[in-house]
C-alpha positions as a Markdown table, in Angstrom:
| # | Residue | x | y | z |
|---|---|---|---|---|
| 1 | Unk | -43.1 | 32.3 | 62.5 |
| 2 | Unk | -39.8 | 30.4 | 63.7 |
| 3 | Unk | -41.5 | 27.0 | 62.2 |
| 4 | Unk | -41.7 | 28.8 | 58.6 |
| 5 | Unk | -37.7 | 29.9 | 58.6 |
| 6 | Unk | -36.7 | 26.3 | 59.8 |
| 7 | Unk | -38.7 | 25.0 | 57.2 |
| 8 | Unk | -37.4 | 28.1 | 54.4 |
| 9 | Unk | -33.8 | 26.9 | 55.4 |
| 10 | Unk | -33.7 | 23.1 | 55.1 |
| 11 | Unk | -36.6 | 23.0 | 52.4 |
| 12 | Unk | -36.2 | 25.8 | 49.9 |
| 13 | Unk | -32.8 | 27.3 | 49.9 |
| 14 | Unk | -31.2 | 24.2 | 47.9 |
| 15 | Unk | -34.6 | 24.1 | 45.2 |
| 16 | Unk | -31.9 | 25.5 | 42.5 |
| 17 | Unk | -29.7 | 21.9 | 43.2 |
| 18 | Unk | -32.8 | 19.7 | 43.8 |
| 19 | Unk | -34.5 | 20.7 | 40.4 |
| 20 | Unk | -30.9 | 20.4 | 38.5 |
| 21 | Unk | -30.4 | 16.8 | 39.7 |
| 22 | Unk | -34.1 | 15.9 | 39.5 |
| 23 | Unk | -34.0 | 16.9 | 35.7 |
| 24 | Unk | -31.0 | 14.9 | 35.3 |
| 25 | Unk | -32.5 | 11.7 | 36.9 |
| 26 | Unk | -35.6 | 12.2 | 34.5 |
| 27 | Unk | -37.6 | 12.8 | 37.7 |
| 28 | Unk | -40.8 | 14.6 | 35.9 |
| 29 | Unk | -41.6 | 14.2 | 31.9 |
| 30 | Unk | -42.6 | 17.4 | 29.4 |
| 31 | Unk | -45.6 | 17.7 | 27.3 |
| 32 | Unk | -48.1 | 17.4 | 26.3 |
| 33 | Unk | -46.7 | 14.9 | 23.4 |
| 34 | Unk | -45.4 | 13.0 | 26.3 |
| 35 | Unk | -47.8 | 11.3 | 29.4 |
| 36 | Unk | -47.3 | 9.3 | 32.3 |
| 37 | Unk | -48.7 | 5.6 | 32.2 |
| 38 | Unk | -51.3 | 5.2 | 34.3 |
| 39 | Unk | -50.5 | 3.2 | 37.6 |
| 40 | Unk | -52.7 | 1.0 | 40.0 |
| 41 | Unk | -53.0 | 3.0 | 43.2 |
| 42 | Unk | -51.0 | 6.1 | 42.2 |
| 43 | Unk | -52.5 | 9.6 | 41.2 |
| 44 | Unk | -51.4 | 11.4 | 38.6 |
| 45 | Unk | -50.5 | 14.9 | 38.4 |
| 46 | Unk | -49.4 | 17.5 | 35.9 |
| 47 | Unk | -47.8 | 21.4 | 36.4 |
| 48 | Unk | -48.5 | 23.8 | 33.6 |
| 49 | Unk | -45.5 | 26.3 | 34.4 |
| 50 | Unk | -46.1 | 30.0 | 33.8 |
| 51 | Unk | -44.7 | 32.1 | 31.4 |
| 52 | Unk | -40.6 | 31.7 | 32.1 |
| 53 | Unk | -40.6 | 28.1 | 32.7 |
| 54 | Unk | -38.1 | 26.3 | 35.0 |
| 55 | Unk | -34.9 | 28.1 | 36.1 |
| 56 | Unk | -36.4 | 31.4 | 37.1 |
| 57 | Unk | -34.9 | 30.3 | 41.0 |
| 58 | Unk | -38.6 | 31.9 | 41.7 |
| 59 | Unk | -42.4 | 31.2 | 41.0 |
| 60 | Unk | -42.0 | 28.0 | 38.8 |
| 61 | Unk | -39.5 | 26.6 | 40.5 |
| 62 | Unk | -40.8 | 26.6 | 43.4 |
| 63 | Unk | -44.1 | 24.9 | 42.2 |
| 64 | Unk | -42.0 | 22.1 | 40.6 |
| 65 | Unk | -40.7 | 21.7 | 44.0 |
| 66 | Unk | -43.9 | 21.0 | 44.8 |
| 67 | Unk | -44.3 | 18.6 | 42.5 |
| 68 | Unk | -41.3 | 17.1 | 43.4 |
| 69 | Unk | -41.9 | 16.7 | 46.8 |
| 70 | Unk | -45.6 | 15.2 | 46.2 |
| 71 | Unk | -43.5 | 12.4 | 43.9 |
| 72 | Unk | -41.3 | 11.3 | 46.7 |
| 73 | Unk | -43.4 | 11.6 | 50.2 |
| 74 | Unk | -47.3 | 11.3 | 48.4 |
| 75 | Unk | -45.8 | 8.8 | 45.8 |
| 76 | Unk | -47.6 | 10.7 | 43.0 |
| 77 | Unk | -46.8 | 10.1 | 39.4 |
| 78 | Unk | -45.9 | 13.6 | 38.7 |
| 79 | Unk | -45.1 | 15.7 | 35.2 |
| 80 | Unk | -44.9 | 18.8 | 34.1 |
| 81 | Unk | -45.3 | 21.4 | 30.6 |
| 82 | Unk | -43.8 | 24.1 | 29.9 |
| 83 | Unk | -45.3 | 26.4 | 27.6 |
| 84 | Unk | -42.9 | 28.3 | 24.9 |
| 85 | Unk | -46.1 | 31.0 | 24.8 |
| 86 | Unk | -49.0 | 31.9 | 26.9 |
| 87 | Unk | -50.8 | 31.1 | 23.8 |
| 88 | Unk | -50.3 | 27.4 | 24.3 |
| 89 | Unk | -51.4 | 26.9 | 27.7 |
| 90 | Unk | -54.7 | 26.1 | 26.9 |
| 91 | Unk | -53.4 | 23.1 | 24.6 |
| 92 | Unk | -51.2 | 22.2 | 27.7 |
| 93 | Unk | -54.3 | 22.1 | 30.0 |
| 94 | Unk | -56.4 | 20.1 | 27.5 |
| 95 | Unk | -53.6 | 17.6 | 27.2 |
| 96 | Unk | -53.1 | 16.2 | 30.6 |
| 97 | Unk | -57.2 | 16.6 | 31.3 |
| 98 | Unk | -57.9 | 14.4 | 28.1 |
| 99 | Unk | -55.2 | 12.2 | 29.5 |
| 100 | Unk | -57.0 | 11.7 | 32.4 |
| 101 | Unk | -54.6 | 13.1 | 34.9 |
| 102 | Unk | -55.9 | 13.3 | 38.3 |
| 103 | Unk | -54.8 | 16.8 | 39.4 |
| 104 | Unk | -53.8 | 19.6 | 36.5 |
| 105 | Unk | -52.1 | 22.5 | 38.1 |
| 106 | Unk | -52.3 | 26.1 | 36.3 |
| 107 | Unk | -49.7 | 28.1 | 37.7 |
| 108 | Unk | -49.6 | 32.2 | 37.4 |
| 109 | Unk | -52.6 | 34.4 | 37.0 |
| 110 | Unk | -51.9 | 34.7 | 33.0 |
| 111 | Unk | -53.4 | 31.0 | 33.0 |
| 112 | Unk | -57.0 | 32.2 | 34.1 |
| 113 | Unk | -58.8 | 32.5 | 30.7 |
| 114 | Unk | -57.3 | 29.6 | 29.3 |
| 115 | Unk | -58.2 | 27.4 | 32.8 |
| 116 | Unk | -61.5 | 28.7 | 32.6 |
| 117 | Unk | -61.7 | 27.6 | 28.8 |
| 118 | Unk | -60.0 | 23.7 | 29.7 |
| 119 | Unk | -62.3 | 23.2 | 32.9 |
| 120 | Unk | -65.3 | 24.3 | 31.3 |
| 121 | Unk | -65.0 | 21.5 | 28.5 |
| 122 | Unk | -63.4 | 18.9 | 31.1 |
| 123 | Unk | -65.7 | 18.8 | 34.2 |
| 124 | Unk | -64.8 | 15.9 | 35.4 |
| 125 | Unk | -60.9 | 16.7 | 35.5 |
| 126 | Unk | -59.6 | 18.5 | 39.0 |
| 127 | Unk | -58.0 | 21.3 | 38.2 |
| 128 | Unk | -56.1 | 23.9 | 40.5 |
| 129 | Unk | -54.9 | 27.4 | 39.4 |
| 130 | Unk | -52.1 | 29.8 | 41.8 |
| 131 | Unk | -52.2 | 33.0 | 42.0 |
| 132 | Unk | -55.6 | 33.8 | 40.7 |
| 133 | Unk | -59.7 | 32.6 | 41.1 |
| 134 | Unk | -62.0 | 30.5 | 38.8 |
| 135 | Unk | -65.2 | 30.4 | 39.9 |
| 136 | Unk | -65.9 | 26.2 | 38.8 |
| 137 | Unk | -67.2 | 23.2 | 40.8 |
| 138 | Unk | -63.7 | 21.6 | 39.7 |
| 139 | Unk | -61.3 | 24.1 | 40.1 |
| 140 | Unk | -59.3 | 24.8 | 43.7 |
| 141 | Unk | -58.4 | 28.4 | 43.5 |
| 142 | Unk | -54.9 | 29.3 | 45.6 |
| 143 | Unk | -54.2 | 32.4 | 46.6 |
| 144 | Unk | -51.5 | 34.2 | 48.5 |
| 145 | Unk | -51.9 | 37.3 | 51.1 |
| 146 | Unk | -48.7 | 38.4 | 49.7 |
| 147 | Unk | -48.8 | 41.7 | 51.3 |
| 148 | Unk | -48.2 | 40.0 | 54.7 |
| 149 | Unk | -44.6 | 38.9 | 53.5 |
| 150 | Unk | -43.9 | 42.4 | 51.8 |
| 151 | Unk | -45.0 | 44.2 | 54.7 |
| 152 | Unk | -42.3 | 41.9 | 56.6 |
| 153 | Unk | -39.5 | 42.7 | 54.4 |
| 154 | Unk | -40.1 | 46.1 | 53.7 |
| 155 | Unk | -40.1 | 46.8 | 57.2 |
| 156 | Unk | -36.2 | 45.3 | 57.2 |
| 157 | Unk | -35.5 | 47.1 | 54.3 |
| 158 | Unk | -36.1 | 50.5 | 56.0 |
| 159 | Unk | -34.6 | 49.4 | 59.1 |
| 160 | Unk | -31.7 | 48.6 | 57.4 |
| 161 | Unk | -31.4 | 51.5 | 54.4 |
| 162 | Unk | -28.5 | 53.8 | 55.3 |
| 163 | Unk | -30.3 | 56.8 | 53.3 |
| 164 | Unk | -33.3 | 56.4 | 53.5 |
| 165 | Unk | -34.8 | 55.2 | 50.3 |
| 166 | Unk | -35.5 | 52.0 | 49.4 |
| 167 | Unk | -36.5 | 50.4 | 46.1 |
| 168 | Unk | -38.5 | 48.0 | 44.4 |
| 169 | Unk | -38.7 | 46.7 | 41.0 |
| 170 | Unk | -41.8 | 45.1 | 39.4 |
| 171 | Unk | -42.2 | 42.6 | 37.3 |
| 172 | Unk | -45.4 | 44.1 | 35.4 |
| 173 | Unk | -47.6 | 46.9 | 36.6 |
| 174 | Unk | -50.5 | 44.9 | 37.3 |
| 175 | Unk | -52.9 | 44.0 | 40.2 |
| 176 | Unk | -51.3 | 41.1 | 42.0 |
| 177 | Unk | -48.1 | 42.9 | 41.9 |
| 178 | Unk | -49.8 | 46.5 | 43.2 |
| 179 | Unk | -50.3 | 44.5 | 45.9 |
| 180 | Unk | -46.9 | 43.7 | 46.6 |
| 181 | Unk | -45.9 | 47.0 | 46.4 |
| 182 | Unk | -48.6 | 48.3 | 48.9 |
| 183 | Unk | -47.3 | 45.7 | 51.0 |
| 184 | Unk | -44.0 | 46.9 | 51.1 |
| 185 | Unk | -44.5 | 50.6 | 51.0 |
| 186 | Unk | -46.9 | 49.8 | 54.5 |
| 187 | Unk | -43.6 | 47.8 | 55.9 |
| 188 | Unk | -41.7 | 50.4 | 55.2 |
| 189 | Unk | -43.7 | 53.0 | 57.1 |
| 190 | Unk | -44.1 | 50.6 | 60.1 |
| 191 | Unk | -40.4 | 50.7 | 60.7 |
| 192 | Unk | -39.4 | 54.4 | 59.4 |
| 193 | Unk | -42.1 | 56.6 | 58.7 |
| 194 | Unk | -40.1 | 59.3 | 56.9 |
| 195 | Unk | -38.4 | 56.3 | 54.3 |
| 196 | Unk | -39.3 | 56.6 | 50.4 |
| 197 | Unk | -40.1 | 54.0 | 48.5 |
| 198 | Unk | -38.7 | 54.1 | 44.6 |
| 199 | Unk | -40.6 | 52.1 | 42.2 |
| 200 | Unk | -39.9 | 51.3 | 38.8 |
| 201 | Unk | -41.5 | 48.6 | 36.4 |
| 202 | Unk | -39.6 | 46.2 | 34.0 |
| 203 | Unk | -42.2 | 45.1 | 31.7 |
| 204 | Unk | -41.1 | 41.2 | 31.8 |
| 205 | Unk | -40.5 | 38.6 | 33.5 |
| 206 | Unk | -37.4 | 37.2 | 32.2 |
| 207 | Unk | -35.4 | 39.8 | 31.4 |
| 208 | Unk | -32.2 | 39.9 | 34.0 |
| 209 | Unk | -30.8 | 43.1 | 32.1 |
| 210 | Unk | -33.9 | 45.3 | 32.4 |
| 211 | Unk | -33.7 | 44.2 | 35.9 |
| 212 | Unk | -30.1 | 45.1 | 36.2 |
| 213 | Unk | -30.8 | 48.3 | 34.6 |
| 214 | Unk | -34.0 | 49.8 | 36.5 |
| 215 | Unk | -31.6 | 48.4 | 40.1 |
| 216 | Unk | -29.0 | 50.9 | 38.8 |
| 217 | Unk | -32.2 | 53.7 | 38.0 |
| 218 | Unk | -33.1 | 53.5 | 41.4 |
| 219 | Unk | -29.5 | 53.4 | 42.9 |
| 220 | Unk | -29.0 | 57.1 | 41.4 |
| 221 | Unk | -32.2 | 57.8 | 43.1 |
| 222 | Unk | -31.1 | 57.1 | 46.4 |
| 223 | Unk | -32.0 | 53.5 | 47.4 |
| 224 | Unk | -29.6 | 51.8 | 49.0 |
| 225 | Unk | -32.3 | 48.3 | 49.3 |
| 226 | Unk | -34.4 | 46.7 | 46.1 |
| 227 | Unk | -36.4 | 44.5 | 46.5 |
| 228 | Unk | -37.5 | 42.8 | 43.4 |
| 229 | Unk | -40.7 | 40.9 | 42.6 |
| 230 | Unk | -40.0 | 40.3 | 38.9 |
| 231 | Unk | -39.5 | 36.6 | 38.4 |
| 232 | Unk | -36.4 | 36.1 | 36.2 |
| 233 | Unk | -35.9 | 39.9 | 35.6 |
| 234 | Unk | -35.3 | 40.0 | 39.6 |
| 235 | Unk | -31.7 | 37.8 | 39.2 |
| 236 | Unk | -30.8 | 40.7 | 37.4 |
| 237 | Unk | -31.5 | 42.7 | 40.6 |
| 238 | Unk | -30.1 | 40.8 | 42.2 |
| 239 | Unk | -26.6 | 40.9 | 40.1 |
| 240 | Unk | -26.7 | 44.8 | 39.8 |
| 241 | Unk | -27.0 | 45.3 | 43.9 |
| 242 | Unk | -24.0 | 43.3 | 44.2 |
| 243 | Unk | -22.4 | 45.3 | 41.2 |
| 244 | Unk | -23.2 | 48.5 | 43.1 |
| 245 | Unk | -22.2 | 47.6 | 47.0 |
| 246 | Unk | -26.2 | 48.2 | 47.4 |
| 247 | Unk | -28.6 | 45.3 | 49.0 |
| 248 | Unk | -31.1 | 42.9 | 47.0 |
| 249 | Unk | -34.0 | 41.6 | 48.9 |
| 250 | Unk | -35.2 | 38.1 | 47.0 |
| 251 | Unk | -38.6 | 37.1 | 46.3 |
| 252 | Unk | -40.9 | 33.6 | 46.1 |
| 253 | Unk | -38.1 | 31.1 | 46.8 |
| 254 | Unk | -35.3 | 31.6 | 49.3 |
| 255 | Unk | -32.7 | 33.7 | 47.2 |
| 256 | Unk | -30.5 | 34.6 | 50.2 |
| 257 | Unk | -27.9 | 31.7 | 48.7 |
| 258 | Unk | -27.9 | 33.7 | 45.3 |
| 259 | Unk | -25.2 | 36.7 | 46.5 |
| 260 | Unk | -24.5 | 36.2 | 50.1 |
| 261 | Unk | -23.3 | 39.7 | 51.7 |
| 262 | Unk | -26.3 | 41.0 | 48.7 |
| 263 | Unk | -29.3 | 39.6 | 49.1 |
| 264 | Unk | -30.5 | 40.8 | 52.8 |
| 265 | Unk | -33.5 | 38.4 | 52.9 |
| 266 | Unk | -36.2 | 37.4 | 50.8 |
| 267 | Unk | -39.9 | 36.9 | 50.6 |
| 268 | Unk | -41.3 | 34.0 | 51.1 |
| 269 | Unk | -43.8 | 32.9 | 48.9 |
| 270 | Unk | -44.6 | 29.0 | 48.9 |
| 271 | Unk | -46.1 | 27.9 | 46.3 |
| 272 | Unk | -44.1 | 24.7 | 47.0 |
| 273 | Unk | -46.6 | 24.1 | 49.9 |
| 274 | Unk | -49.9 | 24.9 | 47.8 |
| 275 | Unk | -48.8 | 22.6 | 45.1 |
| 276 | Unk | -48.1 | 19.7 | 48.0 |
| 277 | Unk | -50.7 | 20.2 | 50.1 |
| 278 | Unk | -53.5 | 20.3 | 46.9 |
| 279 | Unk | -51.7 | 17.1 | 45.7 |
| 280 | Unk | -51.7 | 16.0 | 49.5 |
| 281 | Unk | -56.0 | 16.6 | 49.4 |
| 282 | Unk | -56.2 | 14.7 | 45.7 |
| 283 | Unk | -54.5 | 11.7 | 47.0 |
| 284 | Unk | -56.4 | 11.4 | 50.2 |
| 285 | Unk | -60.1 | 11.6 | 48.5 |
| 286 | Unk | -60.9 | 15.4 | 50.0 |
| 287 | Unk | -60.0 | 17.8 | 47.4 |
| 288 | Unk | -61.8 | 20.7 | 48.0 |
| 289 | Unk | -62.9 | 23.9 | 45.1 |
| 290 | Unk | -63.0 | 27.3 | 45.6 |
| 291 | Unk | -60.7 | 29.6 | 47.3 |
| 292 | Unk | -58.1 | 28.9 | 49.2 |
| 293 | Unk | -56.6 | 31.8 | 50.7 |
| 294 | Unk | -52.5 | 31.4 | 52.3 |
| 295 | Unk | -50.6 | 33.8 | 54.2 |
| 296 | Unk | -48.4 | 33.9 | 57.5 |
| 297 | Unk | -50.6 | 32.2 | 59.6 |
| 298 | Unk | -50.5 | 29.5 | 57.5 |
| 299 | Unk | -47.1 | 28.9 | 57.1 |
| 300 | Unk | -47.0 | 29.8 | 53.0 |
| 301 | Unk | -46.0 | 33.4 | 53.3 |
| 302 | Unk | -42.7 | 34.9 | 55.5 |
| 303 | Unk | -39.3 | 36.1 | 55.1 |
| 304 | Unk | -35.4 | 33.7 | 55.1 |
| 305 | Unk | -33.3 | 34.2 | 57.3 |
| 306 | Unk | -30.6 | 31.4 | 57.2 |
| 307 | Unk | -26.4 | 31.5 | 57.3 |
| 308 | Unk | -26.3 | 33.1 | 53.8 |
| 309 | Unk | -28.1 | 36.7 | 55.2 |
| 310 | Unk | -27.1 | 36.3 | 59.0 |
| 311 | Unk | -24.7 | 38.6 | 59.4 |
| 312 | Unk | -26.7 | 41.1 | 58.1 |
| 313 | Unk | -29.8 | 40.6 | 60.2 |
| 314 | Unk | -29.5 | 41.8 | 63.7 |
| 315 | Unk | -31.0 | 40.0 | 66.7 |
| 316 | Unk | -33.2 | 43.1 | 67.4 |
| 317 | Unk | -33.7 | 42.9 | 63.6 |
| 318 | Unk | -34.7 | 39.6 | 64.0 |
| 319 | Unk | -36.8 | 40.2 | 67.1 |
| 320 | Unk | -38.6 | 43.1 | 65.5 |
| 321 | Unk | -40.1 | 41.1 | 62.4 |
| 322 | Unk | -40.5 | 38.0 | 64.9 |
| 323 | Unk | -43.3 | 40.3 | 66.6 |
| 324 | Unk | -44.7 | 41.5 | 63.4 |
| 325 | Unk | -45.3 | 37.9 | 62.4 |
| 326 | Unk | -46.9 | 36.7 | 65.5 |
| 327 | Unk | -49.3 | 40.1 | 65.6 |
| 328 | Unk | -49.7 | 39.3 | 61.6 |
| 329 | Unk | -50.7 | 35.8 | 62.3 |
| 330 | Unk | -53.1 | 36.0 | 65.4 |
| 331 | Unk | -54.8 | 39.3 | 63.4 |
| 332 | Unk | -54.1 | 42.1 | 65.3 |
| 333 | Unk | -52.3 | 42.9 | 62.6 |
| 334 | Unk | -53.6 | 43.6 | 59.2 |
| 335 | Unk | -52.1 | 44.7 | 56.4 |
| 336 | Unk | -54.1 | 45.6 | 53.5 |
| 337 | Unk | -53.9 | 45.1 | 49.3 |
| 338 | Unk | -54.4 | 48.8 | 49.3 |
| 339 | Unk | -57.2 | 47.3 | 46.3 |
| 340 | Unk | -54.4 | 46.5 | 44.0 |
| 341 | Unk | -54.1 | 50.7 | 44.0 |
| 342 | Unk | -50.7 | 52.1 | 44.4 |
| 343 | Unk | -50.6 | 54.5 | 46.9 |
C-alpha cells in the first residue's frame, strides 16, 4: 500500500493546520440555527460530528477533512454541527434534512438510533452514517475493516517492543473497538508469538488524563508500545509515552507529527476518504445505500510512515508490513473481528 502512505503524508498529516486556518477563514458554518443558502448547481452538505467535536486530531477531524476537501475539489456547499450531547443529535440530523441539505452525514456509531429516527421521518433526504449500519433505502452505511490496520501496526509494535509487552488503551469497551483490539493482538502474534498484549479501558473519549493515566498503568506492567484507540483520551497517550521514554502508536488520523521520536506510527483510518468519496457519488447523480465496506485494499485503512516516525522504522520494518499489506489486500490474508470478542 505505497499509494496509501504517499497519500497519509501529503494529505493527512497537516489536518490539525488545515482545520485551524479553515475555521479562521469561516470555511464551514455550525448549526443547526445556522444553514447554508441554497445555490444553483451546487450540493449541499452537512457533518454531524460525534461525541468530542473538532480538535480530537482523530475521528472528527478527519471527517471535516473530508468535508473540507469536498468544498474545494467537488465545489460543495459544505457545513457542519457539533453536538454539545449525544442527546441532541437527533435535532442536528432533523435540521439540515428539513433544510433540504443534499447529503447529511452521521458520524460515529453512537448516532445509529438517532439516524434511524431522522431517516425514518425524512425519506427523501440522503443520509450517510460511519462507523455503523442502518438498514434504509436512504441511508449509505460506511464501514471500516479496521482490524486490517491494527493487525498492521500491532505487528510493528511487537517487532519493535524491547520487553516484550505491548499495550493498548481503549476508548470504551465496546464492539467496534473489540475489534481493534483483536486486530492488534493477531498483529502482534504474526510478528512475535510469545509478545503480550496489556489492555486497559478509559471509559471516554475525551479525557487526555485517563489516557495519560492507564499509559503509565500499563508502563508498570511491562509495555514498552501503546497504542491508543481512544479519540481524545489517546493525546493523553500519546503525552504520557513521551513522559515515560516509552512509544505511542496513533490512531484514525496521521499522529506521527504529534511527538516525533514518540509516536512510532499510527493507524490509518480514513474517514476523510469516505466522507469525499460519498460527497463525490451525491454530486455526480449515483449515490448508492447500503453497506459500504473499506479496508486496505481500498486505500481507507493502513499505517504512516512519513519523516516524523522514520527513524524509528527500519527498512526491513518497512519491508515486512509492505508484504502484509499486499497479502492483506489481494486476500490471502485475512484477519478476522474475532466477533467483536476479546480473545
Amino acid at each position: 500500500m505505497t499509494a496509501l502512505g504517499a497519500t497519509a503524508r501529503h494529505a493527512v498529516r497537516t489536518s490539525v493546520l488545515v482545520l485551524a486556518a479553515a475555521l479562521l477563514a469561516g470555511a464551514a458554518i455550525r448549526g443547526p440555527g445556522e444553514a447554508a443558502r441554497p445555490e444553483a448547481g451546487r450540493k449541499r452538505v452537512a457533518v454531524v460530528l460525534s461525541v468530542g467535536g473538532l480538535g480530537d486530531r482523530s475521528f472528527n477531524d478527519m471527517a471535516y477533512e473530508g468535508l473540507l476537501r469536498a468544498r474545494k475539489e467537488l465545489g460543495v456547499i459544505g457545513v457542519y454541527g457539533e453536538p454539545a450531547s449525544m442527546s441532541e443529535d437527533e435535532r442536528y440530523l432533523d435540521f439540515y434534512a428539513e433544510q433540504g441539505f443534499d447529503l447529511v452525514f452521521a458520524v460515529g456509531f453512537f448516532m445509529r438510533s438517532a439516524l434511524e429516527k431522522a431517516a425514518a421521518r425524512h425519506p427523501d433526504t440522503r443520509f450517510a452514517i460511519i462507523d455503523e449500519q442502518v438498514d434504509l433505502p436512504n441511508v449509505a452505511s460506511v464501514r471500516f475493516r479496521e482490524q486490517e490496520g491494527c493487525f498492521l501496526v500491532g505487528a510493528l509494535a511487537a517487532r519493535k517492543s524491547r520487553s516484550g509487552a505491548v499495550g493498548i488503551v481503549l476508548g470504551l469497551d465496546v464492539p467496534l473497538l473489540r475489534v481493534f483490539e483483536h486486530g492488534y493482538r493477531e498483529g502482534v502474534r504474526a510478528a512475535r508469538p510469545d509478545g503480550r498484549v496489556i489492555r486497559t479501558v478509559a471509559g471516554s473519549f475525551s479525557d487526555p488524563v485517563r489516557g495519560k493515566e492507564l499509559t503509565r498503568t500499563a508502563h508498570g506492567e511491562g509495555a514498552d508500545v501503546v497504542f491508543q484507540a481512544a479519540g481524545s483520551t489517546g493525546n493523553g497517550v500519546i503525552a504520557g509515552a513521551r513522559e515515560l521514554g516509552i512509544l505511542a502508536i496513533g490512531c484514525d488520523a496521521n499522529q506521527n507529527g504529534e511527538a516525533p521520536g514518540t509516536v512510532l506510527t499510527s493507524m490509518l483510518k480514513r474517514v476523510d476518504v469516505a466522507v469525499f468519496e460519498t460527497c463525490r457519488e451525491v454530486v455526480e447523480g449515483r449515490f448508492r445505500p447500503g453497506l459500504h465496506s473499506l479496508g486496505v485494499k481500498e486505500g481507507a485503512i493502513g499505517w504512516a510512515l512519513d519523516e516524523h516516525n522514520r527513524a524509528l522504522v527500519s527498512a526491513d520494518d518497512e519491508a515486512f508490513l509492505r508484504g502484509l499489506e499486499r497479502r492483506i489486500a489481494s486476500g490471502d490474508l485475512a484477519v478476522g473481528t474475532g466477533a467483536g470478542e476479546r480473545k
